[in-house]
MIZATI-447366 format. One record per residue (C-alpha): residue in one letter; x, y, z. Coordinates in Angstrom, 2 decimals, padded with zeros to 5 digits, m for minus. Example, Ala and Ser with C-alpha at 12.3 -4.5 7.8 and 13.67 -1.06 7.14 Angstrom:
<rs>
R  r        u        v        w
R  A   012.30  m004.50   007.80
R  S   013.67  m001.06   007.14
</rs>
This chain:
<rs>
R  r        u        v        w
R  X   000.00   000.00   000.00
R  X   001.80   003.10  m000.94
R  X   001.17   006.54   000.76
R  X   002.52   010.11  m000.25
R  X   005.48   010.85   001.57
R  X   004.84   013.72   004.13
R  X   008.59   014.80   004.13
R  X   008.49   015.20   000.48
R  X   005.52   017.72   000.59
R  X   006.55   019.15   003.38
R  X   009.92   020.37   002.19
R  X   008.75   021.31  m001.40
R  X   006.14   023.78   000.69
R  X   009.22   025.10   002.98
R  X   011.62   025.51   000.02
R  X   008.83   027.31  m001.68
R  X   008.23   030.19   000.91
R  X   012.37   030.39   001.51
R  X   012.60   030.85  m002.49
R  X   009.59   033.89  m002.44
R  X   011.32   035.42   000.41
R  X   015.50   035.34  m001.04
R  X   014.59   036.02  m004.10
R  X   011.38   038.40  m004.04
R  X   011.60   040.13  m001.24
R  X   015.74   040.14  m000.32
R  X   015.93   040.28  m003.61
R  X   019.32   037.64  m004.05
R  X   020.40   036.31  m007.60
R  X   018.44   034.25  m009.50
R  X   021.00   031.38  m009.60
R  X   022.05   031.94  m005.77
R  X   018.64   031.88  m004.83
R  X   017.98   028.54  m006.64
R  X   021.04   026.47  m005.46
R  X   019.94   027.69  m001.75
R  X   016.04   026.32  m002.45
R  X   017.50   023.26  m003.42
R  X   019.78   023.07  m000.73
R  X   016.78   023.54   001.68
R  X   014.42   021.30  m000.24
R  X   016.95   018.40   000.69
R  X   017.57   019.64   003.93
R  X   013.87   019.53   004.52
R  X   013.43   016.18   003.60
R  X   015.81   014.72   006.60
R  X   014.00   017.04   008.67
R  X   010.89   016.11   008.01
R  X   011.42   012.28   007.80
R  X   009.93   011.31   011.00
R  X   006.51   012.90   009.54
R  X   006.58   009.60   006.84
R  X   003.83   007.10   006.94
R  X   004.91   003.76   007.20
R  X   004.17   001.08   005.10
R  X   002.47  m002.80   005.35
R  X   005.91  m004.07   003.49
R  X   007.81  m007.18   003.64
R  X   010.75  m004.82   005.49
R  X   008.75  m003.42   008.66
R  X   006.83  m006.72   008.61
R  X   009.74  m008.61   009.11
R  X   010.95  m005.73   011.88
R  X   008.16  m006.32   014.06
R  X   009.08  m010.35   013.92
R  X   012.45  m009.93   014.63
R  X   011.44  m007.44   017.68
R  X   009.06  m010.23   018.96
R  X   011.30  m012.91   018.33
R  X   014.24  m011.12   020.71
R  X   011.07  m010.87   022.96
R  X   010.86  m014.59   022.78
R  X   015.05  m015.02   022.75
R  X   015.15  m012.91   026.36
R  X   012.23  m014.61   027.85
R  X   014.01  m018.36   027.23
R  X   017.11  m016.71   029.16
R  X   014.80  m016.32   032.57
R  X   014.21  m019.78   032.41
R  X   011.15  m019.16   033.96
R  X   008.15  m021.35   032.34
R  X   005.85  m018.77   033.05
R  X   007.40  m016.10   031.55
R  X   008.31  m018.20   028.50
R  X   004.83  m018.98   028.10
R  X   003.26  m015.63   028.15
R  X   006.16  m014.56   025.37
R  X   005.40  m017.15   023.45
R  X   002.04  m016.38   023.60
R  X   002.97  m012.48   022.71
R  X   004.57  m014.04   019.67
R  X   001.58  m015.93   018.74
R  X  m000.70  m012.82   018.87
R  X   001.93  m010.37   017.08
R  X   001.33  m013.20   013.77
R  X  m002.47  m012.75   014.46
R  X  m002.26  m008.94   014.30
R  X  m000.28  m009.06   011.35
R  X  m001.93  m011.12   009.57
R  X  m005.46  m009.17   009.87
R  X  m003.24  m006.24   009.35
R  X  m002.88  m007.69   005.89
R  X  m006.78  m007.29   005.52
R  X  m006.77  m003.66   006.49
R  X  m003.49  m002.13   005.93
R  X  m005.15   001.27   006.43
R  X  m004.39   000.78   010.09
R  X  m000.99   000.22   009.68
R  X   000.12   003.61   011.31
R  X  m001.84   002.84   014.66
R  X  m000.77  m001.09   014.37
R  X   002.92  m000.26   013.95
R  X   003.05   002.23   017.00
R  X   001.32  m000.73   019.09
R  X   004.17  m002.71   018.14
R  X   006.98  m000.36   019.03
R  X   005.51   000.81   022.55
R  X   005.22  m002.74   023.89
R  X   007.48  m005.20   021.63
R  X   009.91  m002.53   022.93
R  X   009.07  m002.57   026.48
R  X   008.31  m006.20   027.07
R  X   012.22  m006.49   025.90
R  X   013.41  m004.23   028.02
R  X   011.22  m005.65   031.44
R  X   012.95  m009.03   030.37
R  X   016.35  m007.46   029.80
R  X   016.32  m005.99   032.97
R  X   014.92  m009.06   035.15
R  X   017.52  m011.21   033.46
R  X   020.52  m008.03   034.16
R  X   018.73  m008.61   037.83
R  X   019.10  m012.46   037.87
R  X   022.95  m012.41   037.50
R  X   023.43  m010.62   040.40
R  X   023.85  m012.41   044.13
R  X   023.11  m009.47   045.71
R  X   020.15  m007.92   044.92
R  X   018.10  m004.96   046.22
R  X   014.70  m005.18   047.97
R  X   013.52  m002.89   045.06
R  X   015.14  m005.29   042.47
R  X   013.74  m008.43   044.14
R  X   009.83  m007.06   044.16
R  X   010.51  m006.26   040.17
R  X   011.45  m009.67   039.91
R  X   008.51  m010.73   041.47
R  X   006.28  m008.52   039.57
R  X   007.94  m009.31   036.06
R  X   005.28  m011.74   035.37
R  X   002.03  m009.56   035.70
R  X   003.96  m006.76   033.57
R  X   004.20  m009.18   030.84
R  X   000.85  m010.60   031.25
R  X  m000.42  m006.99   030.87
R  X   001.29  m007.05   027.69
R  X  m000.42  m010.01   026.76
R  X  m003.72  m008.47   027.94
R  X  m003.23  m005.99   025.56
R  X  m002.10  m008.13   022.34
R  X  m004.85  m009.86   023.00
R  X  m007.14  m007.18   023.00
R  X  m005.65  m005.84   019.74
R  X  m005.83  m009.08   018.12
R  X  m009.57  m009.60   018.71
R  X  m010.03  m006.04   017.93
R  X  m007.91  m006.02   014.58
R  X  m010.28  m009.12   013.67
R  X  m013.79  m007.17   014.76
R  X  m012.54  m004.53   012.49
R  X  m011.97  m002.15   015.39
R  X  m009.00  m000.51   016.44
R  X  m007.84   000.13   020.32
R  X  m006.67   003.61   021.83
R  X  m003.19   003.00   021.49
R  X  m002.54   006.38   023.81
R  X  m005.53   005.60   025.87
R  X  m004.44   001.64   026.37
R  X  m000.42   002.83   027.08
R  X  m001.73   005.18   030.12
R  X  m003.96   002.68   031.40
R  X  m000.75  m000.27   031.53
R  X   001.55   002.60   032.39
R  X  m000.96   003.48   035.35
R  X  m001.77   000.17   036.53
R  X   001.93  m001.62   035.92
R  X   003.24   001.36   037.71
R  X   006.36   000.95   034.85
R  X   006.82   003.20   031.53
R  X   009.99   003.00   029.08
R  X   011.71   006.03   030.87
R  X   012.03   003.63   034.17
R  X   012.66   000.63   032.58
R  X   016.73   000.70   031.62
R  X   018.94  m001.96   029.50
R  X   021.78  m001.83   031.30
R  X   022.85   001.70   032.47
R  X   020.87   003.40   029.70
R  X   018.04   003.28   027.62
R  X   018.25   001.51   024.86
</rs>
């Protein structure tokens, strides 16, 4: 599914109102003023590349299995059973959501931000427990995460599951809405949740 670019029109419009102003109104040479609308045409599109739509492609399709699958690869390091279980069953429902993404590839935006809030932190919860499992000596603080490691993930689940049987009603979730409700009631967000001493 192919979308127009948002950089692209972006930095035609901003390249546009520099050349009216340098050449119009400043009044610079003809040539000089079209080398520098060039210059900030291109420079416009690497600003403006984070404005892009993504697309339902074989490249960001295969991103979002790779990010579950290292999902999958830290869980098997806690050696936990019920850890592994609930990643494996995150796996299971990321190949459910994008397969009826397939179907609708309209929602490929909201899908694709689902993915990269909590593919992202469900690696970095198991990075850290595992970081936490190496240690002998552990904090209190550390020990209770370790604990509660489990129902973080199962939150996760809770939501991947919600998406899936969503995504296959033809309805979308909140993405913002659901992220403030597990951020509220895990009591965890990315910002607190490190990979080693920084975020990764």
């Amino acid at each position: 599914m192919k979308h127009i670019q948002k950089r692209y029109i972006y930095a035609a419009f901003l390249a546009s109102i520099f050349f009216l102003i340098i050449y119009l109104l400043v009044k610079i040479n003809i040539l000089i003023s079209v080398f520098l609308t060039i210059a900030i045409y291109y420079g416009g599109i690497l600003l403006f590349k984070e404005e892009d739509v993504r697309e339902f492609n074989s490249e960001n399709i295969n991103n979002y299995y790779y990010l579950a699958s290292k999902v999958q690869n830290e869980a098997e390091k806690t050696k936990n059973k019920e850890i592994i279980s609930i990643c494996e069953n995150i796996g299971k429902n990321t190949d459910s959501i994008l397969v009826s993404l397939s179907q609708r590839p309209r929602k490929v935006e909201q899908i694709f931000s689902f993915f990269d809030y909590y593919l992202d932190i469900a690696y970095k919860i198991l990075y850290k427990y595992n970081n936490i499992s190496v240690n002998k000596d552990i904090k209190e603080s550390e020990k209770k995460y370790k604990e509660n490691t489990k129902d973080y993930l199962q939150k996760i689940l809770d939501a991947f599951e919600k998406q899936s049987k969503n995504m296959q009603e033809a309805k979308m979730l909140d993405i913002d809405t659901e992220i403030k409700i597990f951020e509220k009631t895990s009591g965890i967000n990315k910002e607190i949740i490190k990979v080693g001493d920084k975020n990764e």
